[in-house]
C-alpha positions in Angstrom: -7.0 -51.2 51.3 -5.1 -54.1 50.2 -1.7 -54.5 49.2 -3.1 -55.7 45.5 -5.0 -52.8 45.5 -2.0 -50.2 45.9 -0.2 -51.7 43.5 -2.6 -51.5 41.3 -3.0 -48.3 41.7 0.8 -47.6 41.2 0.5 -49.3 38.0 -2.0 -47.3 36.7 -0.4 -44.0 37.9 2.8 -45.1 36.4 0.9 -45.4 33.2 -0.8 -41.8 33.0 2.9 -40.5 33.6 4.4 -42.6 31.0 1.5 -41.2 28.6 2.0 -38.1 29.6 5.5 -37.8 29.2 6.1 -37.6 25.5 4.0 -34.6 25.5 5.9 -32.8 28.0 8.7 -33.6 26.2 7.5 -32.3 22.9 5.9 -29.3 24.3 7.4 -26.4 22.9 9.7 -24.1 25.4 7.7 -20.6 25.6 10.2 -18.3 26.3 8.1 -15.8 28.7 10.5 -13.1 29.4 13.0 -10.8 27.8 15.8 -12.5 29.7 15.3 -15.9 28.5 14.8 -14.5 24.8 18.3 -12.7 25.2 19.5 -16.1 26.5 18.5 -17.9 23.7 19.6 -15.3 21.6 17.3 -15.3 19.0 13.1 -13.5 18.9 10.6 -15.7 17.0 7.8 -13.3 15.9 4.9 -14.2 14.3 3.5 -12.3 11.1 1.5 -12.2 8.3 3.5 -13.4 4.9 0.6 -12.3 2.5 -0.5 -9.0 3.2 1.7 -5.8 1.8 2.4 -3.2 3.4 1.9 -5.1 6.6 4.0 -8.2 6.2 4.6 -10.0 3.2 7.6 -12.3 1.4 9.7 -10.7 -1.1 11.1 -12.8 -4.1 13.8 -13.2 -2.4 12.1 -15.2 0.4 12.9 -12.6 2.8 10.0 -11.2 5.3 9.1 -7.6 4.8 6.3 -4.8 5.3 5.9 -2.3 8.2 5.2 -5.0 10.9 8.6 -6.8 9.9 10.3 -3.4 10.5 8.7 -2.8 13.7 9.5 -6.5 14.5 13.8 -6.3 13.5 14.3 -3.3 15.6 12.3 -4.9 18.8 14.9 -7.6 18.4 17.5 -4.8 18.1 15.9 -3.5 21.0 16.8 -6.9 22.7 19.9 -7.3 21.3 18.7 -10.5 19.9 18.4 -12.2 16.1 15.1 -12.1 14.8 13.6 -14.6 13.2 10.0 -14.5 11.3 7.0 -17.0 11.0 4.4 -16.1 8.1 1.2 -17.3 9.5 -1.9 -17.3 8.2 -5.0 -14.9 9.6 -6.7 -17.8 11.7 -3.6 -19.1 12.8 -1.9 -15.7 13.9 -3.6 -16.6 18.1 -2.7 -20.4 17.8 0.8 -20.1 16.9 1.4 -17.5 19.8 -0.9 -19.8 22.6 1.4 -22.8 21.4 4.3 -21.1 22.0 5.4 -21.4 18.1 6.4 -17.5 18.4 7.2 -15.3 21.2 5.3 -12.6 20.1 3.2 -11.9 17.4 3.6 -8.5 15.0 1.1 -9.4 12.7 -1.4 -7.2 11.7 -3.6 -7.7 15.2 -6.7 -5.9 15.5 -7.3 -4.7 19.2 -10.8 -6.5 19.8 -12.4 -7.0 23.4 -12.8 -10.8 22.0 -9.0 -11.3 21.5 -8.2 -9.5 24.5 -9.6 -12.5 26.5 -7.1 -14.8 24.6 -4.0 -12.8 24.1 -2.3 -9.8 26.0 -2.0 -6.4 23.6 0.1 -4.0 23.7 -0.2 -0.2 23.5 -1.3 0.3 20.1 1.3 1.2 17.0 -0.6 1.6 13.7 -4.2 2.5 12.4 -6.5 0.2 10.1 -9.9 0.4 8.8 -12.1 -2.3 7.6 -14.4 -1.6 4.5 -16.4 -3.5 1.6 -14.5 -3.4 -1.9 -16.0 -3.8 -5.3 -15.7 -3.1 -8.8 -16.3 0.6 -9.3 -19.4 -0.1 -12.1 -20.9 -2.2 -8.7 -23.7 0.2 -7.3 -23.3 -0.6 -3.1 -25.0 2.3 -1.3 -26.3 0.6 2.3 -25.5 -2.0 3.8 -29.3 -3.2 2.4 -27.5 -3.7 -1.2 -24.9 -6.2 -0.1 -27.8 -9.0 0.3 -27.6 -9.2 -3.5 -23.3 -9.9 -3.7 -21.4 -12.6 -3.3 -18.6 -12.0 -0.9 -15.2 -12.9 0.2 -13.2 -12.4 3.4 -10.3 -14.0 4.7 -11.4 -16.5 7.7 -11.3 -15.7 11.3 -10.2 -12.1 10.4 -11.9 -8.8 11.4 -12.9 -8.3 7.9 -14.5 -11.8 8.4 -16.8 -10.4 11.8 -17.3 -6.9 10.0 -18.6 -8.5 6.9 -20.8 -11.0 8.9 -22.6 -8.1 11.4 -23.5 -5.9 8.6 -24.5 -7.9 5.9 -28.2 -8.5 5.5 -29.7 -12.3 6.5 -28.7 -14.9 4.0 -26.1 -13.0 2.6 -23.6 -15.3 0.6 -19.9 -15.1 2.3 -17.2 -17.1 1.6 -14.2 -17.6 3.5 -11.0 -17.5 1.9 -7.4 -18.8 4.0 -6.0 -15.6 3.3 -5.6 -12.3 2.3 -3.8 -12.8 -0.9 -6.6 -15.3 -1.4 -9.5 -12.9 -0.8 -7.8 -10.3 -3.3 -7.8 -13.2 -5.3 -11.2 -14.2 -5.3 -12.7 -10.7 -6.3 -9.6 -10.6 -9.2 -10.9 -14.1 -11.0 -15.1 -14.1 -10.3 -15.9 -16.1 -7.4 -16.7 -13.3 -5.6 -18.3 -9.7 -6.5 -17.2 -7.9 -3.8 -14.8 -8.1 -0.4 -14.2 -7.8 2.6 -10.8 -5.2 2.8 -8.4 -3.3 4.8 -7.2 0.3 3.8 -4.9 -1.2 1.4 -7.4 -3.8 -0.6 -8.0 -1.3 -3.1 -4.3 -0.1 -3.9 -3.6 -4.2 -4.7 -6.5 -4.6 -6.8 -5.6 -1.6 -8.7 -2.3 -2.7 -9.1 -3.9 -5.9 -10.7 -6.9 -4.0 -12.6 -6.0 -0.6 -12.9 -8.5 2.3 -11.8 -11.1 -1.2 -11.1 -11.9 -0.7 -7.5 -13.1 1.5 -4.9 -14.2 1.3 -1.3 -17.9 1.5 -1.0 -18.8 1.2 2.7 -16.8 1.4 5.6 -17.9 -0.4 8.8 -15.0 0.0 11.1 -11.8 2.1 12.0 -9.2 -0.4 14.3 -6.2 -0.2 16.2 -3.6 -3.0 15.8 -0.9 -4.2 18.6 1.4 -6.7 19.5 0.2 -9.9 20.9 2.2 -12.4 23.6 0.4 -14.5 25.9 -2.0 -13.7 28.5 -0.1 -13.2 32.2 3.7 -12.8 30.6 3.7 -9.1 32.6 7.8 -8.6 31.9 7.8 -9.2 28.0 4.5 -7.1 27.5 6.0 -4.4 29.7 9.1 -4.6 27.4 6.9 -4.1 24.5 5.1 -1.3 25.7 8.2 0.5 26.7 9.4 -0.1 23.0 6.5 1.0 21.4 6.6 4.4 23.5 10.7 4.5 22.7 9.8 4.5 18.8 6.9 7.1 18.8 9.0 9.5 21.0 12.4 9.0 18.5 10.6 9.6 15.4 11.4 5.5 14.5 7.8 4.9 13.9 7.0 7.5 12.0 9.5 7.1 9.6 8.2 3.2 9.3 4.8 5.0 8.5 5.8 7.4 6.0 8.0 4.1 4.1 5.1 1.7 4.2 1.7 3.6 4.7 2.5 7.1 2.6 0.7 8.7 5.6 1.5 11.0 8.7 1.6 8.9 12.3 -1.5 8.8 13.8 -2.5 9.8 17.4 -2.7 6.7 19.2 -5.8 6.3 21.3 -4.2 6.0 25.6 -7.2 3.0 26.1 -9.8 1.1 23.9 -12.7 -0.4 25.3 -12.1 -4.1 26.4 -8.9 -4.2 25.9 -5.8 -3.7 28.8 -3.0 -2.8 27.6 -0.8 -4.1 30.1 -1.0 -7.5 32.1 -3.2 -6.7 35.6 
């Protein structure tokens, strides 16, 4: 090889590094343990900042809902400041696989599908996924949803429920958001929507005595999310989540945000680990 070869070579290996060092640079620090959250001092969770009682902003710009409770006293559980993110439904994994947020509270459905790009955690609240529609809106089967338009918010399990059991040709349209779905069915562009357990209490807020569930297609587990392989800060979840059932903390979060008894909490889901192998 000769010399003008090498330093070719050099040259164009000094290049790649050059390239590539901006981007190292502005990668974002994941903070992968609970030690190097306590030394930074501070828990970024990520969370939904449209859908009550979850998580949702009040007027006064403050983060609130049962996951932001559960959230503030993992941080407490830490000894750390907490600090929120309102994210969007399709960009709840993202956000977390940047490293944006150190965890995510938000409203996380424990799917097999997820589970191969995020690490649950033990599960710490119950959800179930139905179609919503005007009450006068005859939906018997799943046949009779063919002849609706129908929104869901994108990416969400409302989104995959709606899309499995709807007839072929079925028109679905994708809203950004929660709020936005709710929205949708509120003004006319839709007839009928994809919902969680509380869809019909925030229509009927809107439109009193309006809407009622008419078919329900799935019954869910959520749980908090942090990256796949960080075994110390998903252990430290766990731990947390089993501190709160056995204290009574998570049941008093229930009965202020869900107006229902604590479930029993299913000890494994199919597909999903809840703790890193």
């Amino acid at each position: 090889m000769t010399r003008a070869t090498l330093n070719r070579r050099h040259l164009l290996l000094g290049a790649s590094v050059a390239v590539a060092a901006p981007a190292l640079l502005t990668r974002p620090a994941l903070a992968i343990t609970p030690a190097e959250i306590k030394s930074k001092g501070k828990l970024v969770i990520g969370i939904q900042g449209d859908n009550p009682p979850f998580g949702f902003v009040n007027t006064s710009g403050k983060q609130e809902g049962f996951d932001a409770d559960v959230g503030e006293l993992f941080a407490k559980e830490l000894g750390v400041a907490v600090e929120f993110v309102p994210l969007a439904v399709a960009n709840r994994i993202p956000a977390l696989t940047a490293g944006r947020v150190d965890i995510l509270f938000a409203t996380m459905a424990m799917l097999p599908e997820r589970a191969k790009a995020v690490q649950f955690s033990k599960p710490y609240v119950a959800n179930y996924i139905t179609l919503v529609a005007p009450k006068a809106t005859v939906v018997k089967t799943n046949a009779d949803m063919g002849k609706l338009v129908i929104g869901v918010p994108r990416a969400s399990v409302q989104d995959a429920q709606i899309t499995k059991n709807a007839p072929e040709g079925t028109t679905i349209r994708r809203f950004d958001d929660d709020a936005a779905t709710i929205q949708s069915l509120l003004s006319g562009q839709v007839q009928a929507v994809g919902g969680n357990m509380f869809y019909v209490q925030r229509l009927n807020a809107q439109k009193p005595d309006g809407f009622e569930d008419k078919l329900e297609f799935t019954r869910l587990y959520n749980g908090a999310c942090t990256r796949l392989g960080e075994k110390e800060i998903n252990a430290a979840a766990n731990a947390f989540i089993d501190k709160i059932v056995g204290n009574g903390e998570l049941a008093k979060i229930y009965a202020k945000w869900m107006k229902v008894p604590l479930p029993n909490f299913p000890a494994s889901l199919e597909g999903v680990s809840f703790v890193v192998s």
